[in-house]
C-alpha positions in Angstrom: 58.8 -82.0 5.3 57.3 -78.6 5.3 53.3 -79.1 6.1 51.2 -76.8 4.4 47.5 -75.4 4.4 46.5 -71.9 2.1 43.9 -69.8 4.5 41.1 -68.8 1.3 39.4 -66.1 1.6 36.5 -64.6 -0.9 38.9 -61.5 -1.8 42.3 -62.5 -0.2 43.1 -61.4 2.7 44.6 -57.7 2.3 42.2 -55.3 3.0 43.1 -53.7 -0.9 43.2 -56.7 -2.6 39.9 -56.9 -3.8 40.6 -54.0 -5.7 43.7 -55.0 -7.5 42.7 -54.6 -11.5 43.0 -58.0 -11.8 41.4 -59.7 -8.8 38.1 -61.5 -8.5 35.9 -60.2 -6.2 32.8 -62.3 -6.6 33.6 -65.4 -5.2 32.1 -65.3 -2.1 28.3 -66.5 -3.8 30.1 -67.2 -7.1 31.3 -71.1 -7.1 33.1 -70.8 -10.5 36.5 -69.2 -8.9 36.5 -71.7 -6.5 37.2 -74.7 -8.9 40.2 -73.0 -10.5 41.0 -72.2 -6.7 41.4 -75.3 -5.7 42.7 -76.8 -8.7 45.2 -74.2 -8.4 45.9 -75.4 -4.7 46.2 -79.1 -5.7 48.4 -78.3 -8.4 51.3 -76.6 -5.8 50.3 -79.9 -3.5 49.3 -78.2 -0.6 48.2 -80.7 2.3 44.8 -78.5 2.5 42.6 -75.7 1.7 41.2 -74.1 4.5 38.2 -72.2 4.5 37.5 -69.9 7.8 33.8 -69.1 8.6 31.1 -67.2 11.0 28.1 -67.4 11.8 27.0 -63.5 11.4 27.6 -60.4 9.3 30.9 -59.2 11.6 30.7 -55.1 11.5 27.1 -54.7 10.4 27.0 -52.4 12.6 29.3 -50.4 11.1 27.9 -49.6 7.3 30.5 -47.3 6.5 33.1 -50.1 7.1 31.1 -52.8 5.8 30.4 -50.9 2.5 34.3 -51.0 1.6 36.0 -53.8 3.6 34.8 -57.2 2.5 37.9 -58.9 4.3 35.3 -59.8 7.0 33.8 -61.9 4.4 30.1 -60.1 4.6 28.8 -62.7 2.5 30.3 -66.6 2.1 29.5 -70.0 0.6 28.4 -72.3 3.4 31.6 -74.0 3.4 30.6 -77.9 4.0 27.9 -77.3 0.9 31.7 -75.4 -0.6 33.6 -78.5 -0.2 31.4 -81.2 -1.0 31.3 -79.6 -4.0 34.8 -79.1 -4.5 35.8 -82.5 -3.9 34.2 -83.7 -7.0 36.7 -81.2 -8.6 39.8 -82.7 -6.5 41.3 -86.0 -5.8 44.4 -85.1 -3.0 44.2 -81.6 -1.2 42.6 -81.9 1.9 39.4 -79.7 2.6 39.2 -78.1 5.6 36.6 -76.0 7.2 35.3 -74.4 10.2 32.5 -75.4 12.5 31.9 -73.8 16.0 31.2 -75.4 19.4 29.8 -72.5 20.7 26.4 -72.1 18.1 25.9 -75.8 16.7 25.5 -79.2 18.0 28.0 -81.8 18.0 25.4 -84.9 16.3 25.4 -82.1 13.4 28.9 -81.0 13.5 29.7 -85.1 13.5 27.3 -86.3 10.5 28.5 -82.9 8.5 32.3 -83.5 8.6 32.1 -88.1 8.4 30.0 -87.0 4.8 32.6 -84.5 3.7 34.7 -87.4 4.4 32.9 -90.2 2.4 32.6 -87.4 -0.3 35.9 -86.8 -1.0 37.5 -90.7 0.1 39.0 -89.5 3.1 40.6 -85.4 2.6 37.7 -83.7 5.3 38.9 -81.3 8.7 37.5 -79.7 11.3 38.3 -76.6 12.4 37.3 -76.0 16.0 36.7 -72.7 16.8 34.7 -70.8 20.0 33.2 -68.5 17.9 35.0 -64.8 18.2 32.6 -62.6 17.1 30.3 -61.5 19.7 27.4 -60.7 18.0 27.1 -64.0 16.5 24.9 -64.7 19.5 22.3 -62.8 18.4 21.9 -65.2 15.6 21.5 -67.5 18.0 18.0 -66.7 20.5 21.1 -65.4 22.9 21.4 -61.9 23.8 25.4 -62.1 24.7 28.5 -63.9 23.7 29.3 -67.1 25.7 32.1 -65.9 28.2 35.8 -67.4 27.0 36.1 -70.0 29.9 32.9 -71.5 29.2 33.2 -71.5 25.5 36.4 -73.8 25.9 34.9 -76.1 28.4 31.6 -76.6 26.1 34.3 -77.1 23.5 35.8 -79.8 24.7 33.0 -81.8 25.9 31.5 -81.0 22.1 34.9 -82.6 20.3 34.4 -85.3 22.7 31.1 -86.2 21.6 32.1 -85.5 18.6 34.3 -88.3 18.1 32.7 -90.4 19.8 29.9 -90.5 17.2 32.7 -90.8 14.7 33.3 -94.1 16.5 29.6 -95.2 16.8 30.4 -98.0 14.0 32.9 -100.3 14.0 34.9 -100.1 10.3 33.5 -103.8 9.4 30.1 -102.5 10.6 28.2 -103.1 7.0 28.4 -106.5 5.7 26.2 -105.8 2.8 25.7 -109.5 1.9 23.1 -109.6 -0.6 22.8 -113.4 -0.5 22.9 -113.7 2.7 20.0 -110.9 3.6 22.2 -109.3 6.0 22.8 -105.7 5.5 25.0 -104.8 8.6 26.2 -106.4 11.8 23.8 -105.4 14.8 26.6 -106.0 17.4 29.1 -103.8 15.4 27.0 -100.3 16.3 27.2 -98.4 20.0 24.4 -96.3 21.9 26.5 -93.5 22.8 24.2 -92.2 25.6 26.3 -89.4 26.6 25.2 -87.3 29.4 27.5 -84.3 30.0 26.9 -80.4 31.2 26.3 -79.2 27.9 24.9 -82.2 25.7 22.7 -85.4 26.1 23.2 -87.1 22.8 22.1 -90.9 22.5 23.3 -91.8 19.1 24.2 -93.6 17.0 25.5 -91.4 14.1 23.6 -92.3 11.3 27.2 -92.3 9.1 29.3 -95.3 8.4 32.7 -94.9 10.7 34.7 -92.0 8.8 37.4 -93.0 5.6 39.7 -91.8 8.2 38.4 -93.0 11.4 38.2 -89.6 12.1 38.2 -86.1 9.8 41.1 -84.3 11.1 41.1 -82.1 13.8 42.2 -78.5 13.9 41.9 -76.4 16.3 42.5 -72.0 16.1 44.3 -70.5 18.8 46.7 -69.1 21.0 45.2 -68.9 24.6 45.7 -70.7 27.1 42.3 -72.9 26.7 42.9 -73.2 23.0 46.2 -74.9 23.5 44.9 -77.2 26.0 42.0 -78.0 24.0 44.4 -78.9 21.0 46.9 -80.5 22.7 44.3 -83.2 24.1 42.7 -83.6 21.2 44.2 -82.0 18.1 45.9 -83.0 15.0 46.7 -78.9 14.1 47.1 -76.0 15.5 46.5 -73.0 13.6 48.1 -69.7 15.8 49.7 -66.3 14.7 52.8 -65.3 15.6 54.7 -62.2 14.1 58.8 -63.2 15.2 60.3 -66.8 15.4 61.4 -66.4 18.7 58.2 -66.5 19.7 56.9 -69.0 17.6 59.6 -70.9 19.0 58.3 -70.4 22.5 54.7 -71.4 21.6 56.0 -74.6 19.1 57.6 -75.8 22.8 55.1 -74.9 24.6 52.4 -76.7 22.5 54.4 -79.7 21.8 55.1 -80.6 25.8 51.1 -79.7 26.6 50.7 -82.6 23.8 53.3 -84.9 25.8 51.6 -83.8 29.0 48.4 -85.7 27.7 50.1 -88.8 26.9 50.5 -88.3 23.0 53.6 -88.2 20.7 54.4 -84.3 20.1 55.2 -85.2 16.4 51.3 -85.9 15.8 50.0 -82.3 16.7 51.2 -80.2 13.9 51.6 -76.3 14.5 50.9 -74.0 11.9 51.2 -70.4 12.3 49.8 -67.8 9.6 52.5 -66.3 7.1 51.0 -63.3 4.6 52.9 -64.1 1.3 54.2 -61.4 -1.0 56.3 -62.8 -3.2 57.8 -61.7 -6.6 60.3 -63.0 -9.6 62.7 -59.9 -8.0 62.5 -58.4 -4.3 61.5 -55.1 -6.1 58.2 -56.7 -7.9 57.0 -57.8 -4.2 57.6 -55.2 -2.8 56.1 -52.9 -6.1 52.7 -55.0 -5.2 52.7 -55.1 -1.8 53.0 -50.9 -2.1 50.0 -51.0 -4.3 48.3 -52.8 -2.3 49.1 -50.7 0.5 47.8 -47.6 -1.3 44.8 -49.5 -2.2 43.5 -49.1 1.4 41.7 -45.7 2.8 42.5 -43.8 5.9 38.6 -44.6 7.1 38.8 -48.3 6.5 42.1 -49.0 8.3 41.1 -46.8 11.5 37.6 -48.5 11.2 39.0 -52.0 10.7 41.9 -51.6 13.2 39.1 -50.6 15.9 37.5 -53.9 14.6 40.3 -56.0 15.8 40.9 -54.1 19.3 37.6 -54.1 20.2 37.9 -50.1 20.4 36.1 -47.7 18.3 39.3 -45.5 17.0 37.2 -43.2 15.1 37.5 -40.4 17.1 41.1 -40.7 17.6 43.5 -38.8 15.2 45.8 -41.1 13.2 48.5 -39.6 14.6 47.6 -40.5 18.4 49.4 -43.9 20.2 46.3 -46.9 20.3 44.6 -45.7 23.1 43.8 -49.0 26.6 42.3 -51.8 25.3 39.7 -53.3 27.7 39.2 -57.2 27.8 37.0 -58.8 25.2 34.8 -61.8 24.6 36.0 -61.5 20.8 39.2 -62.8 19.8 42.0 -62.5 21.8 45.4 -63.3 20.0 44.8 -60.8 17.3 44.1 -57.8 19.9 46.9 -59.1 22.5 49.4 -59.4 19.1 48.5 -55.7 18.2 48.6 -54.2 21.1 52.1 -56.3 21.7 53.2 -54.2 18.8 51.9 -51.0 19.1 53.4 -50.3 22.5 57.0 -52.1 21.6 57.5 -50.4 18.9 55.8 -46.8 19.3 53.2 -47.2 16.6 50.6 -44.7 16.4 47.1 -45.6 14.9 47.7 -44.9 11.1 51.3 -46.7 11.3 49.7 -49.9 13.0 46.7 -50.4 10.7 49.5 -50.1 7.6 51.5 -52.7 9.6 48.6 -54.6 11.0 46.3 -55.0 7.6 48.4 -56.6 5.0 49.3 -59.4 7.6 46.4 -59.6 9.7 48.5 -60.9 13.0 50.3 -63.4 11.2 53.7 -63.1 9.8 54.5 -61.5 6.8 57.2 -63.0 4.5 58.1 -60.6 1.4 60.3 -61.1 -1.5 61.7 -62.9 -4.1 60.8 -66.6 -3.7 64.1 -67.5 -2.2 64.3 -65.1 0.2 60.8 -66.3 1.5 61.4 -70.0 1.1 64.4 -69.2 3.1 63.0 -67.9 6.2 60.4 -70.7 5.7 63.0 -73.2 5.9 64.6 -71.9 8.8 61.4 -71.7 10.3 61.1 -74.9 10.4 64.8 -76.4 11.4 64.7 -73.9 14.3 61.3 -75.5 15.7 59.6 -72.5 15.1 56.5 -74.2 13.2 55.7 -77.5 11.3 54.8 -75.6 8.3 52.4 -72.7 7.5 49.1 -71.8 7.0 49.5 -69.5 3.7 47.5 -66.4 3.3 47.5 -65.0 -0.2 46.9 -61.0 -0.4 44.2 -61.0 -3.2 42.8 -64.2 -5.5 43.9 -65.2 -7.9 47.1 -63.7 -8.6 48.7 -63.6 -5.1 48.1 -67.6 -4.9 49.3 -68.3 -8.1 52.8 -66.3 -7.2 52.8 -69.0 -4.2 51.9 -71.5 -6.5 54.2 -71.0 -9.5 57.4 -69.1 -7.9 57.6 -70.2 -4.0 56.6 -73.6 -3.8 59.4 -75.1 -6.8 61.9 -72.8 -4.4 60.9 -75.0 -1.7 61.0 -78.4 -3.8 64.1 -77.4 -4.6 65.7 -76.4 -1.4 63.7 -80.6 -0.5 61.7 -78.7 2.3 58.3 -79.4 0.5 56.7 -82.2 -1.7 57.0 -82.9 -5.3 54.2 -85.5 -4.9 51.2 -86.3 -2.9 52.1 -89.4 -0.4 48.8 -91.0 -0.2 44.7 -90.4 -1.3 43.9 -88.5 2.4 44.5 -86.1 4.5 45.9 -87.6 7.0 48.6 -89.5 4.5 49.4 -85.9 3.4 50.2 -84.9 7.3 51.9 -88.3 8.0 49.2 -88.8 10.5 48.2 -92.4 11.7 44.3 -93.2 11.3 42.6 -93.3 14.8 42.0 -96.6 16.2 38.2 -97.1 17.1 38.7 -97.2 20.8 34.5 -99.0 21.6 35.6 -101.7 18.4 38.7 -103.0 19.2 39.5 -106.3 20.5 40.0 -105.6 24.0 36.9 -103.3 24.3 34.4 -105.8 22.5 35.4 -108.4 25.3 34.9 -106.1 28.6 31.3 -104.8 26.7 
């Protein structure tokens, strides 16, 4: 079965779509939208609702851009404080959020994610990420960006420690035998005492051992370190990817680094990005997906494109070819994928922000909903993905056309779900629950 997450944004994810007549636009410090949000997500049976995050204002520099673009989600919900709160409004879709290695500590990062987990019986993720926007460091008593090699080694120590201190209790850890007097079994917690390059951390965690042994693990990516990283220690990978052929190649590629490490390639689950436009009749998509487009000035999509290359294109006419691209400390998938396109297929500036915008990098699927759940399908028998990680142009209305039209066209074509299989997460993704490697049997005996 298709696997499937929806990427939620504050105001969708089209650079118009906050100005559609009938989008909100307030949820990023409203919490209102986001119970019908995820009600609305549950309802279709999604195995998750993913919320990206930052630790900045990306493009403050940049009023002019800032002032009409709030795609770069300016102002957010702290998304664990999000969840929690969510998950008293939910009972099966999985709540997943971001969390970087890069600006936070992984004692913090481990007590955060094992209580989103306890909150909502067992439906918490982590999304690893490195941190792409430079400037975030300057929230951080750092005057520069943490260079991309070192970011992924500090990462993978960090998810290390990370579940280690998931593992700091055994499961039968707290007796809680009021007649006896004995509120938890001494021998049944570990000292971690971890002494790495980038963290000392003692523990214990001062969290019971995680409904599901451990939140599950996603990691955002498609260089080289980030698929290493996930597949050693993954459950996900979120990537983009814009044909299948290539999602093909990095679906291989992916699933034998995951072999490589010892593990079964059917427990790290690839999700790439697919922007949804999707209509009763072809014409209807594409009558919104115009609007949309027309929804989006000249200034923003030159200012936002230079955003994503890491090139100010202001002085550039739209007319010109995307100018070099030097390296960057940013993101990389994004730039490499644009600039992929813009010399393969001859795009000058104005034609590649209208191609780059509505998708952002990942695919973009529009239609009718069987034409979309088709290529979805075939997706997915060609080993091209396990699923997708949705992306709805503008809230509510573009999710509830995913909701309401594409997912019964994938029920009925028996590619998707008609009911939850279990109470967690990782029931959803037919994942097994981690074993508690310092508790079990054979490792209480050598201790």
């Amino acid at each position: 079965m298709l696997k499937l997450s929806v990427f939620m944004s504050p105001t969708g994810a089209h650079a118009g779509g906050w100005r559609h007549p009938d989008a909100v636009i307030d949820a990023g410090f409203n919490y209102d939208p986001w119970v019908d949000f995820a009600r609305l997500i549950e309802r279709g049976k999604f195995d998750m609702l993913f919320l990206a995050d930052g630790n900045g204002v990306n493009g403050i520099e940049n009023p002019a851009l800032l002032s009409r673009n709030p795609v770069t989600r300016p102002v957010v919900i702290e998304p664990i404080c999000l969840l929690s709160a969510l998950a008293t409004e939910t009972s099966r879709v999985g709540l997943v959020a971001t969390a970087t290695t890069t600006y936070d500590q992984p004692f913090s990062v481990a007590r955060r994610y094992a209580s989103l987990d306890w909150l909502s019986k067992g439906r918490a993720g982590w999304n690893v990420v490195t941190s792409s926007n430079a400037d975030d460091a300057k929230n951080f008593s750092r005057d520069e960006h943490v260079e991309h090699n070192d970011r992924y080694e500090r990462a993978s120590e960090f998810v290390d420690v990370v579940r280690d201190l998931w593992d700091s209790w055994a499961d039968d850890a707290f007796v809680l035998d009021k007649e006896s007097g004995i509120f938890l079994d001494g021998d049944k917690v570990r000292l971690l005492e971890h002494k790495g390059k980038n963290f000392s951390v003692r523990g214990p965690l001062n969290c019971a051992r995680p409904p599901q042994g451990h939140p599950v693990i996603v990691v955002a990516g498609a260089s080289d370190s980030a698929m290493e990283l996930a597949a050693r220690v993954a459950d996900v990978i979120f990537t983009v990817t814009e044909t299948k052929s290539a999602a093909q190649e990095f679906y291989a590629d992916v699933k034998e680094r995951a072999r490589k490490y010892g593990r079964d390639p059917n427990d790290l689950i690839v999700l790439p990005g697919a922007s949804i436009f999707v209509g009763r009749t072809a014409a209807e998509a594409d009558a919104e997906y115009r609007e949309l487009q027309d929804l989006i000035p000249e200034s923003v999509g030159i200012q936002f494109l230079s955003k994503m290359v890491g090139v100010d294109l202001s002085g550039y006419s739209p007319e010109d070819p995307l100018p070099e691209l030097p390296e960057t400390l940013g993101i990389r998938s994004f730039r490499n994928l644009i600039e992929e396109v813009a010399r393969r297929d001859g795009l000058n500036i104005r034609q590649l922000y209208q191609y780059v915008l509505p998708a952002r990098g990942h695919v973009l699927l529009k239609g009718d909903a069987a034409t979309v759940a088709a290529t979805m399908e075939e997706w997915y028998r060609d080993k091209a993905c396990d699923g997708f990680n949705l992306v709805a142009p503008y809230v509510p209305g573009g999710l509830e056309a995913i909701v309401d039209l594409l997912i019964p066209e994938l029920q009925r074509l028996g590619v998707f779900r008609t009911e939850y299989e279990g109470t967690t997460l990782r029931d959803s993704l037919g994942l097994t629950r981690p074993d508690n490697r310092f508790f079990q049997p054979e490792a209480v005996a050598a201790r």
